[in-house]
C-alpha positions, -999 to 999 in steps of 0.1 A, spaced: -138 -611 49 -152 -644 47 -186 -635 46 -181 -612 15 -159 -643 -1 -189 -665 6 -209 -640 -13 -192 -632 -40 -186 -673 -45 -224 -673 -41 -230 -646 -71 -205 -666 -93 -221 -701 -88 -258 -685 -96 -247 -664 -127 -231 -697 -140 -260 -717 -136 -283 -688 -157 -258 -685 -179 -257 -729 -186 -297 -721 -190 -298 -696 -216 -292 -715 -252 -286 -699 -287 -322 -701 -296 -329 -683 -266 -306 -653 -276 -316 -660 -313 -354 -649 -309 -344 -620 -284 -320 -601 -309 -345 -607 -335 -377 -597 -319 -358 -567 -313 -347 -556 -339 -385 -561 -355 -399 -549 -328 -424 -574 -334 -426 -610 -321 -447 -622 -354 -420 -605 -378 -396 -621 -357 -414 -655 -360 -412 -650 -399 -379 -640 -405 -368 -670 -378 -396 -696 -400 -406 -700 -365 -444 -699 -353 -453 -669 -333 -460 -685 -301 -427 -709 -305 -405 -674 -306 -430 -662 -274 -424 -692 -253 -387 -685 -259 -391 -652 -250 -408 -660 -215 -376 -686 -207 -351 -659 -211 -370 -637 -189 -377 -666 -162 -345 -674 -163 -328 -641 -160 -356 -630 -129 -369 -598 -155 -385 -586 -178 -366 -576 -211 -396 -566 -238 -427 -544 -229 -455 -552 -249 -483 -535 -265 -512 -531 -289 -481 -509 -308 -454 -537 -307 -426 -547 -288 -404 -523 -270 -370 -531 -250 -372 -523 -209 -340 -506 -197 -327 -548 -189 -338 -551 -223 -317 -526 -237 -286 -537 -217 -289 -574 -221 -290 -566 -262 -260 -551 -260 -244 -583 -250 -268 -609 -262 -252 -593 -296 -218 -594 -294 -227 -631 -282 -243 -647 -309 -216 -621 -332 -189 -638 -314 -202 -675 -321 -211 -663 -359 -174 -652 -360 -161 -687 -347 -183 -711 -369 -175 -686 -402 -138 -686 -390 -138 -725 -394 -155 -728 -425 -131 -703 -440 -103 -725 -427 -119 -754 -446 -129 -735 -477 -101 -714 -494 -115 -677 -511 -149 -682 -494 -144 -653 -467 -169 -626 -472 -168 -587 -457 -207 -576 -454 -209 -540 -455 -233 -518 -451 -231 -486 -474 -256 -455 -477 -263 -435 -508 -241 -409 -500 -213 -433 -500 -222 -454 -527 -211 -431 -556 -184 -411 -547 -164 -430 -523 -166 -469 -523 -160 -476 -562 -126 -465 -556 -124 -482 -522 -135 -513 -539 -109 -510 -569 -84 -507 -544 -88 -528 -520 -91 -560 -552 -58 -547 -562 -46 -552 -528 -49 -590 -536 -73 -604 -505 -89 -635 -515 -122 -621 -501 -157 -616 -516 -172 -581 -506 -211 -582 -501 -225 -545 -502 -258 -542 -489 -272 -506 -490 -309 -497 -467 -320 -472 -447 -297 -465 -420 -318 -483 -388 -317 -510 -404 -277 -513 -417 -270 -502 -379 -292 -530 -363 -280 -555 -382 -245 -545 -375 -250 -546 -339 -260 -587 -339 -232 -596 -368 -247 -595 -398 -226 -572 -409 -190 -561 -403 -190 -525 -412 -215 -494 -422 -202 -462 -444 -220 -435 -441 -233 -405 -421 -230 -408 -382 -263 -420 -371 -281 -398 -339 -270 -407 -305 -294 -429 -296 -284 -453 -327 -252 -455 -316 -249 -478 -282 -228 -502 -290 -212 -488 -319 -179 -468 -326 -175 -444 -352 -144 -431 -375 -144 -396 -391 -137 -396 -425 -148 -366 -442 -180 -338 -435 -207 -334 -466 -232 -310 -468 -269 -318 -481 -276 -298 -520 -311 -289 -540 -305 -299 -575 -326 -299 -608 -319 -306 -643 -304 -278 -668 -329 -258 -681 -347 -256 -652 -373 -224 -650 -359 -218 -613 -320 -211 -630 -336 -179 -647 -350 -163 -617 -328 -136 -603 -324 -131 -576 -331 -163 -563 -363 -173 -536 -363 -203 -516 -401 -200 -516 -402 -204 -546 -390 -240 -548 -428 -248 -533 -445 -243 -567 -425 -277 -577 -429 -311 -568 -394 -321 -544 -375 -356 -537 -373 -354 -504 -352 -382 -479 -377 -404 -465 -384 -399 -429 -362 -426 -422 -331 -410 -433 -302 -395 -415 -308 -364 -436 -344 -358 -430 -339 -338 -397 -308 -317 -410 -332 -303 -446 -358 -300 -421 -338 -277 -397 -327 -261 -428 -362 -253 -445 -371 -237 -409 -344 -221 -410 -354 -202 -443 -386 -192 -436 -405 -226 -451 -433 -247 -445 -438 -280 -448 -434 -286 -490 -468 -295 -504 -460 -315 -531 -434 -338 -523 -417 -371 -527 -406 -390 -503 -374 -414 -516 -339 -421 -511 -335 -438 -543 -303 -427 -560 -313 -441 -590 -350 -433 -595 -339 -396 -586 -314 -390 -613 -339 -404 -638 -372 -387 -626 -346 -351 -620 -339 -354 -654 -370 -363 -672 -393 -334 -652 -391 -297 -633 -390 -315 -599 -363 -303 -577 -337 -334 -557 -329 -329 -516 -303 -345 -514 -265 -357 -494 -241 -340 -519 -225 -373 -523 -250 -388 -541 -248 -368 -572 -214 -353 -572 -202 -368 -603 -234 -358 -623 -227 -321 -610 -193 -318 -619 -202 -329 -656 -230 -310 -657 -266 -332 -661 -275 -317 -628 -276 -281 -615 -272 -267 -575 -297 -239 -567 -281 -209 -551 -284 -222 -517 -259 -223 -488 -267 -255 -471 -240 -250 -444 -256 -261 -416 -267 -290 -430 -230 -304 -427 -225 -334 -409 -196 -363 -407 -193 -394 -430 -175 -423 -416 -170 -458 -408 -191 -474 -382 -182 -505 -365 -189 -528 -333 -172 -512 -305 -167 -545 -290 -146 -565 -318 -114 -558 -339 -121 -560 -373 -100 -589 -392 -71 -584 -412 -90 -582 -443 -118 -558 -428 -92 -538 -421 -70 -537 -456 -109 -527 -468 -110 -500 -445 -76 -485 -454 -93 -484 -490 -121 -467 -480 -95 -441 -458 -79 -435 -491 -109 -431 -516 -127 -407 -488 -89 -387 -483 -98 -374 -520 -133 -369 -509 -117 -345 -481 -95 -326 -507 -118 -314 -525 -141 -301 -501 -111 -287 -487 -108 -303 -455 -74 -313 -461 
């Protein structure tokens, strides 16, 4: 019994010694280089010099006794430490971003901010109303929307930078670290401008949507693998004239000024089909459906005003739900 007190005392006394060792900047270049996966990205975005972020780097790993980043002629890749260690490294330097923002809020009244991240299929159907409501609500709070491709709004989640992503539920392996809330399913649509020569064929051929250029989610996207799945599905190749964007804006205007033909989350351009300036091809995209939501850090409670914002967003995405019938 006393040999295994002696031990575990033992443990204790060494992990508080690493943990006195490790300092922000330590944690600071780690997070970062990760999420680049590059230590000279990292050096930029820190306006550090390349071999100050390295040095770093090697302290961290001498003082924790392994090794945390592979590296190659291809970039930076986490080992399985790696990958555990940035789980907590994150919530870390999240939990000390919370602290110092929490005082200066204290000091500086209607300066607290809510950074959220929000995808395209969000964007237009779902958080103007979340937005309208939650200002009527009366929280002194400024809301900072930052939309991007979805690796990136999930990475930058993880370490703090922001407090919550709507959107499609990311793969798996995007996940760790993360929880997500259902909110409603959407289903991905092919749309075109009216007029279009496909609206006249009858019946109407899937193949046939080769012989015009497509907008089709970049590679990136949480979509990309569903239309994908779906075009195999049907019988179809990969599309030889296609364009590679998830620009909402740049595809209503190029839809409407040419015969191209829009992939896209329903979402996107729900409004604009319900009024008629764009037209779904015959298609039943079922299996493209997939779950919108909420995703936040598993391992903090949102704040009283995060959460008034995400009761908004409930609301605005109930009608969402309604009229696709899930309610």
């Amino acid at each position: 019994m006393g040999q295994t007190h002696s031990c575990a005392f033992r443990l204790a006394s060494e992990a508080k010694m690493i943990e006195n060792r490790i300092k922000f900047r330590h944690l600071q270049c780690f997070i970062e280089v990760a999420r680049q996966n590059s230590v000279s990205r990292a050096a930029d975005v820190l306006s550090l010099t390349q071999p100050a972020v390295s040095k770093k780097l090697k302290e961290l790993e001498e003082i924790l006794e392994v090794q945390l980043l592979d590296r190659s002629k291809r970039g930076v890749e986490l080992t399985q430490f790696g990958r555990v260690f940035l789980k907590y490294a994150g919530a870390s330097l999240s939990a000390l971003r919370e602290g110092t923002d929490s005082i200066i809020q204290a000091q500086m009244k209607g300066s607290m901010r809510i950074n959220v991240g929000v995808l395209p299929t969000v964007a237009a159907n779902v958080l103007p109303a979340a937005v309208i409501n939650f200002r009527q609500s009366g929280v002194d709070v400024t809301l900072n929307l930052i939309s991007g491709p979805n690796t990136l709004l999930l990475s930058q989640l993880r370490v703090g930078e922001l407090d919550l992503v709507v959107g499609r539920l990311a793969e798996p392996k995007l996940m760790t670290g993360l929880s997500f809330q259902h909110l409603y399913s959407e289903r991905v649509t092919f749309v075109v401008r009216p007029g279009h020569p496909l609206l006249d064929r009858t019946p109407f051929n899937i193949q046939d949507i080769r012989q015009f250029n497509v907008l089709f989610p970049t590679k990136g996207s949480i979509i990309a693998v569903a239309v994908e799945r779906f075009l195999i599905s049907q019988g179809m190749g990969l599309l030889p004239d296609r364009i590679e964007t998830i620009s909402g804006s740049f595809g209503k205007e190029y839809i409407r000024q040419s015969n191209a033909i829009w992939i896209i989350s329903r979402g996107v351009v729900a409004r604009e089909i319900e009024e008629g300036e764009l037209i779904e091809l015959p298609l039943d995209t079922k299996e493209t459906l997939g779950p919108v939501g909420l995703t936040i850090r598993a391992d903090t409670l949102p704040t009283p005003a995060i959460q008034v914002f995400i009761n908004s967003i409930r609301t605005a995405a109930a009608s969402v739900a309604e009229k696709n019938g899930e309610l």
